[in-house]
N, C-alpha and C positions, 0 to 999 in steps of 0.2 A: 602368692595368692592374695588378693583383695583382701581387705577386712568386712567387705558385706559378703562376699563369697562365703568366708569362713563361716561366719554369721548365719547364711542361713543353712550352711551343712551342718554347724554344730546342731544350731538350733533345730531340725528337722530332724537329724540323728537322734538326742535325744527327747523327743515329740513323741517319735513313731516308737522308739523302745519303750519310756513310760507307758504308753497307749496299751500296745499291744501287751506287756504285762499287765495291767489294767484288767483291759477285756478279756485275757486269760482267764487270770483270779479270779474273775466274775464266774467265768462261763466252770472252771474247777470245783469253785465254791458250789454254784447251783448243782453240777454234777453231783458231788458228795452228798449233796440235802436231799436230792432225789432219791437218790440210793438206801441213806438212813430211814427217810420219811418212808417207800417202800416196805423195807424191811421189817419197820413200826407194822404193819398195817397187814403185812402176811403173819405176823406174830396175834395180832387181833382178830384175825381171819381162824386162825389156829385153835386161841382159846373159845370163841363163840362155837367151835364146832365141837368142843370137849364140852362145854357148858350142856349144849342142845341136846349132847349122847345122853348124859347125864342124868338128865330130865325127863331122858324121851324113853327109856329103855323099854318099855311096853311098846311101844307104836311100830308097829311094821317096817322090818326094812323099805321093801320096795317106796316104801310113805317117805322115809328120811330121803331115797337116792334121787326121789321127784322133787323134795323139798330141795335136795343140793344142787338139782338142776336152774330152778325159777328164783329160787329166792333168798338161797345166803350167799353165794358169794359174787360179790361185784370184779374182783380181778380178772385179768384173760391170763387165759390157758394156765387157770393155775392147778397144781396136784397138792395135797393134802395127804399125812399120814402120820397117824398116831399108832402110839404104842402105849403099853403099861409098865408097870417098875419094874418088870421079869424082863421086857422087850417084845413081849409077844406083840402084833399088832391087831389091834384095835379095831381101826377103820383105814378106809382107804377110798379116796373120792375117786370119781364114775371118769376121771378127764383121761385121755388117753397117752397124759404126758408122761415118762417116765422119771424114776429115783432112782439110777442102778446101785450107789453105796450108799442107801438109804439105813443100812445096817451096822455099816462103819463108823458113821456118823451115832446111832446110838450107842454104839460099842463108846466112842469116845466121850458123850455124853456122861456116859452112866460110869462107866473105868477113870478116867482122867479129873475129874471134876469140875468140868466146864458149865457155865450156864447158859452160851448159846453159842453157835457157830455163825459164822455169816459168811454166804462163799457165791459166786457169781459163774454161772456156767454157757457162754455164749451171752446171747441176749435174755436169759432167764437169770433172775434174783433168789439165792436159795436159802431159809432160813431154818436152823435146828436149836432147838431150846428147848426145857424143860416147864413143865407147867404144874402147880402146885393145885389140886381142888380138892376138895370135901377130904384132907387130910389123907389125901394120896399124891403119889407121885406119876407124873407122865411126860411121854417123851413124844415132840410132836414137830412133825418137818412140812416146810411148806414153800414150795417152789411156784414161780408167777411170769407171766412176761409183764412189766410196766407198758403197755403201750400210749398210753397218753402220757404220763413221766418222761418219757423217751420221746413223742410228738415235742414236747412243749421244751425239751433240752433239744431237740434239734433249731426248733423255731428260734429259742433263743441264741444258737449257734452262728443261724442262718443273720440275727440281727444284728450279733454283736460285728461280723465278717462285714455288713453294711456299713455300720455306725464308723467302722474300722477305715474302711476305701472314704467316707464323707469326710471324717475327720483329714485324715489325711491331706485329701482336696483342699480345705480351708484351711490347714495349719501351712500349705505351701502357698496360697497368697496373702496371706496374713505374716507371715514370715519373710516373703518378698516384700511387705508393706513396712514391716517394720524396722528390717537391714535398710531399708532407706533411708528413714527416717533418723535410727541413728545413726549413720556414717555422711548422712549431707551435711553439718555441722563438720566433720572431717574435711569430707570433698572441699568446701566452701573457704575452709582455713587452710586447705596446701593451697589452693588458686590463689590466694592473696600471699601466700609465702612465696611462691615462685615469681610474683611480682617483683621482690624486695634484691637491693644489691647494693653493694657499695657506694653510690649513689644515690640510693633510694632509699630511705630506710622508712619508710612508710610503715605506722602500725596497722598491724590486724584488728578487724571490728570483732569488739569482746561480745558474745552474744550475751540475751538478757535475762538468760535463766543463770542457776546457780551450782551446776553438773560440772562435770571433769576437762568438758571442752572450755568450759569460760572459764575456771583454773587454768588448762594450759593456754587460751588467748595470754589472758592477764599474764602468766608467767612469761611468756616470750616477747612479750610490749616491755615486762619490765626487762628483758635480755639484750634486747633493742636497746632500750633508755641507755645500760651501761655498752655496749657497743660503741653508741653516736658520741657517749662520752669517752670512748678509748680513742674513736675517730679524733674527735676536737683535741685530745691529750696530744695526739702525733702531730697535727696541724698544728699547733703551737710550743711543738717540743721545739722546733730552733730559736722561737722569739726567746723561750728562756735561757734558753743556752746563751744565747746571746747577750740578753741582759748579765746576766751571771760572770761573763768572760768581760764586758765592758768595762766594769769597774779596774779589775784588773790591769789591764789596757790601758785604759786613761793613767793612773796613777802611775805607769812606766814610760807614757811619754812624756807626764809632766818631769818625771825626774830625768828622764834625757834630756828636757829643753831644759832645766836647773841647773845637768850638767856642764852640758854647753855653755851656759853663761856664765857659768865659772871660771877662771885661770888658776884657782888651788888645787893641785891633788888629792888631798883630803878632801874635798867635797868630790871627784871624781870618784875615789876608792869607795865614798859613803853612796854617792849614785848612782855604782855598779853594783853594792849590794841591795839597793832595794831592788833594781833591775832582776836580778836571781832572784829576790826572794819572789817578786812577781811572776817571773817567767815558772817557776819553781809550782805556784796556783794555778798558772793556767795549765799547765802539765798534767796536775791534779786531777784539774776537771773533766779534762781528754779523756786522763786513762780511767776516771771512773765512769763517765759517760761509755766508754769502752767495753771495761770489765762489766757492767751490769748489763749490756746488749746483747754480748757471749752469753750472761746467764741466762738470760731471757729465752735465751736460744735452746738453751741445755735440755736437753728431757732426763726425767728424773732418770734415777738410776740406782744398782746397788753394789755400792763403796765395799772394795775386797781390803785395800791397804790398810794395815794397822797402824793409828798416829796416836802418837804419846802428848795427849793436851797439857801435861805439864812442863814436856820440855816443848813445845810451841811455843806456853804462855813467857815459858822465860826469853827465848830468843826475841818475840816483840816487844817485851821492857827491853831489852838490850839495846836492839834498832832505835825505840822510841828516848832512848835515853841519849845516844848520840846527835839526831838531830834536835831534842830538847832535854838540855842536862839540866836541869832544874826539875823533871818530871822523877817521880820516887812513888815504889810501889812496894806492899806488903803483902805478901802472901803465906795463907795458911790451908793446910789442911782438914779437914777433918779425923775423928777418932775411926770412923766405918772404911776409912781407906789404909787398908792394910797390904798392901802389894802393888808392883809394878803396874801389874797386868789391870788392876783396879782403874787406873788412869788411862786405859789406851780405848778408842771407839774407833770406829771403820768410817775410813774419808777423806778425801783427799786431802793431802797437806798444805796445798797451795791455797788453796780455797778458805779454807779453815785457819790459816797463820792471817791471809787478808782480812777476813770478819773478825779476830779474834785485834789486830792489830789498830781497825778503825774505833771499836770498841773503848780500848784502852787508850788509845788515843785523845776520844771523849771523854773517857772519865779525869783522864788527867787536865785536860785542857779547861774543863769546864769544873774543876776544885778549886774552893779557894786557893789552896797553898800546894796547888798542881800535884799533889799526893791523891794514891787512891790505891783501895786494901782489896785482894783477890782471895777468895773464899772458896775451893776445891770440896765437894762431897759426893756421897753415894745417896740419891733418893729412888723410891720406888723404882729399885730397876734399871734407873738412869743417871749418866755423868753429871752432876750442875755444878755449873759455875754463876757465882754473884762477885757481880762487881760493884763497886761500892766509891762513892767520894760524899766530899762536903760541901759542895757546891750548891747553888742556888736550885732550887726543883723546879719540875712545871708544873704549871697549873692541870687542876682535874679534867677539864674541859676542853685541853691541850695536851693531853698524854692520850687518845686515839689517835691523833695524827701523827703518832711519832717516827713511825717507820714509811712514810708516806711521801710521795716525791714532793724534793725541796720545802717541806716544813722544816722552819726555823721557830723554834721557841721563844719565850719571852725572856727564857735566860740564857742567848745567843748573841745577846747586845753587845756589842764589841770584838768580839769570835769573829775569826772568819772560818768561812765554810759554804760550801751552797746547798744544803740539805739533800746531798746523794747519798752518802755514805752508809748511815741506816738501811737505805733502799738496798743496798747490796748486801749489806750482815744477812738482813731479812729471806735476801734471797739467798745466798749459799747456805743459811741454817735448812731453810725450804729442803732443800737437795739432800740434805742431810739425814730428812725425818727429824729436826731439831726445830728448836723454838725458841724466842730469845722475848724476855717478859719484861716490862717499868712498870716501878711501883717505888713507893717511898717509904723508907723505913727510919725511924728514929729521924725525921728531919735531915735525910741524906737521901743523896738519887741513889738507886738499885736496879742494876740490869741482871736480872737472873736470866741463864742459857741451858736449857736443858738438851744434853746430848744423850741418844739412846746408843748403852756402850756393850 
């Protein structure tokens, strides 16, 4: 379903519920006011005719039942009946309506202790209470039809059922007026989305108010921005490859044409090794250009295999010590790792020996005295490792790009390397739910890795 659809079903849904409870309440409320306000007024009807007995008690009946014809009571079709503190009754008006538990009613009166009754018999309103005068007690019932109460709660029945069908009317194009209104700002920004394509990457016109639509324009122009720049990163990923592999390259054919113009074997055997150690980098470059296009590939996922990061960390000093015997590493503990099982987190092992291997790698490579101390613990919850040398640091301002393709730092001078390697820790830690952090402590580089174990 549309989003103006929706829009104006909600909205009209609840339109006409508000409303109509609304106009209910109204029309309940007036009901009950009538009803009380009656009641009042048959109660006052009651006492003026005990007053009048009262008063009158010399004057001739047949005088009172003409008097009760013209000129006391204003209600229709109402009956009157009183009684004294015995129950006897009193009086009893001329109307021809009847009371048939007119006497139940003072039974409960005068036995129960009630001070009024209020009870409703068809379209008659009936009232029984008690009346207090000249220090006696009396019991007095008075039943009435409201006929103008009852006109003026219909009338008002009749207007609110009108106001009800008008409203209605204008909340459904008002509602139609408004689901336009706002879903064209919608409408308006998928047409220019459905423009856009690999090709095209044309931004959307941010409109120029300051609502949700021109948040999401703005948000998606700036999703675009980094798109065009993922675009241009792939468009340019072979020129760097390239550069990157050139140096290499160059420098093994100069030693091949060195070699060649040599007749010593000694210079041959020294020409053949820089030849490996070259071929040895461009290798490098392959397979990590490689490995990180796999990960790239990778959808995260969740690692069942249990791996022991202590016996990993030792088998990459091992590796890392054969092709560089001069690299020497320290490793310690923590006091919070008390057990085996303390050292093992879920992940793959191959993944995890490679990031943990490039790591060390660096720390070694880039120490002064190719030494660098490994520091095993238990933090909130999670495995960390820090890694540690004495090497030169980078600057503040060059520690955000550090995991970043082919940044090379200021303290890389001499190094070789083409700034992938990072890129891939970064990524197999990703897959991990892990995290690998620089920062400098005491004038030493520190790579802290947090594995969740």
């Amino acid at each position: 379903m549309k989003l103006r659809k929706k829009i104006l079903r909600s909205f009209s849904f609840f339109f006409i519920l508000i409303l109509g409870l609304t106009l209910a309440s109204v029309y309940y409320i007036s009901a009950l006011n009538r009803q009380q306000e009656f009641y009042q007024r048959i109660k006052d009807l009651n006492t003026t005719v005990l007053k009048l007995l009262s008063t009158a008690e010399r004057i001739d009946k047949s005088l009172i039942d003409n008097f009760d014809e013209t000129t006391i009571y204003t209600l229709h079709d109402e009956k009157i009946l009183l009684f004294d503190s015995t129950g006897k009754n009193i009086y009893t008006s001329i109307d021809d309506a009847k009371i048939p538990y007119a006497r139940s009613l003072v039974r409960e009166l005068r036995d129960n202790g009630r001070h009024e009754i209020l009870n409703s018999e068809g379209q008659f309103d009936i009232v029984a209470h008690i009346i207090y005068h000249n220090g006696h007690k009396y019991f007095a019932i008075g039943k009435a039809y409201d006929k103008a109460g009852r006109d003026s709660l219909n009338f008002l029945g009749w207007l609110l059922i009108i106001i009800f069908l008008i409203s209605l009317s204008l909340s459904f194009f008002v509602t139609l007026f408004l689901s336009k209104q706002i879903t064209s700002p919608i409408t308006s920004l998928t047409r220019q989305v459905d423009r856009i394509s690999a090709t095209n990457l044309e931004k959307v016109e941010v409109p120029g108010s300051t609502d949700e639509i021109a948040s999401l324009a703005t948000g998606f122009n700036n999703m675009l921005t980094r798109v065009d720049e993922s675009f241009a990163y792939q468009k340019n990923f072979i020129q760097h490859v390239s550069h990157e592999l050139k140096n290499p390259i160059a420098v093994l054919i100069s030693n091949i044409e060195r070699g060649l113009n040599e007749d010593k074997p000694d210079t041959w055997k020294q020409s053949l090794g820089f030849q490996k150690e070259g071929l040895m980098q461009i290798a490098g470059v392959i397979n990590t250009l490689i490995e990180i296009s796999r990960y790239q590939q990778t959808t995260p996922q969740v690692f069942t295999d249990r791996v022991r990061i202590d016996e990993l960390l030792f088998e990459c000093t091992d590796d890392l010590q054969v092709v560089y015997p001069s690299s020497r590493f320290g490793f310690n503990t923590a006091d919070n790792i008390t057990s085996a099982a303390d050292m093992e987190v879920a992940g793959n092992e191959r993944m995890l020996k490679l990031a943990f291997y490039n790591l060390l790698k660096n720390a070694s490579e880039y120490s002064d005295d190719s030494s660098a101390s490994i520091e095993v613990m238990k933090n909130d919850g999670a495995l960390q490792v820090r890694l540690l040398n004495n090497g030169a640091t980078l600057a503040p301002e060059e520690q955000p790009y550090l995991f970043g393709y082919f940044f090379r730092g200021s303290n890389s001078r001499n190094k070789n390397g083409i700034g992938l390697g990072l890129v891939m820790v970064a990524r197999i830690l990703q897959l991990h739910g892990a995290s690998a952090q620089y920062s400098v402590e005491d004038g030493k580089n520190c790579f802290t890795i947090k594995l969740p174990s």
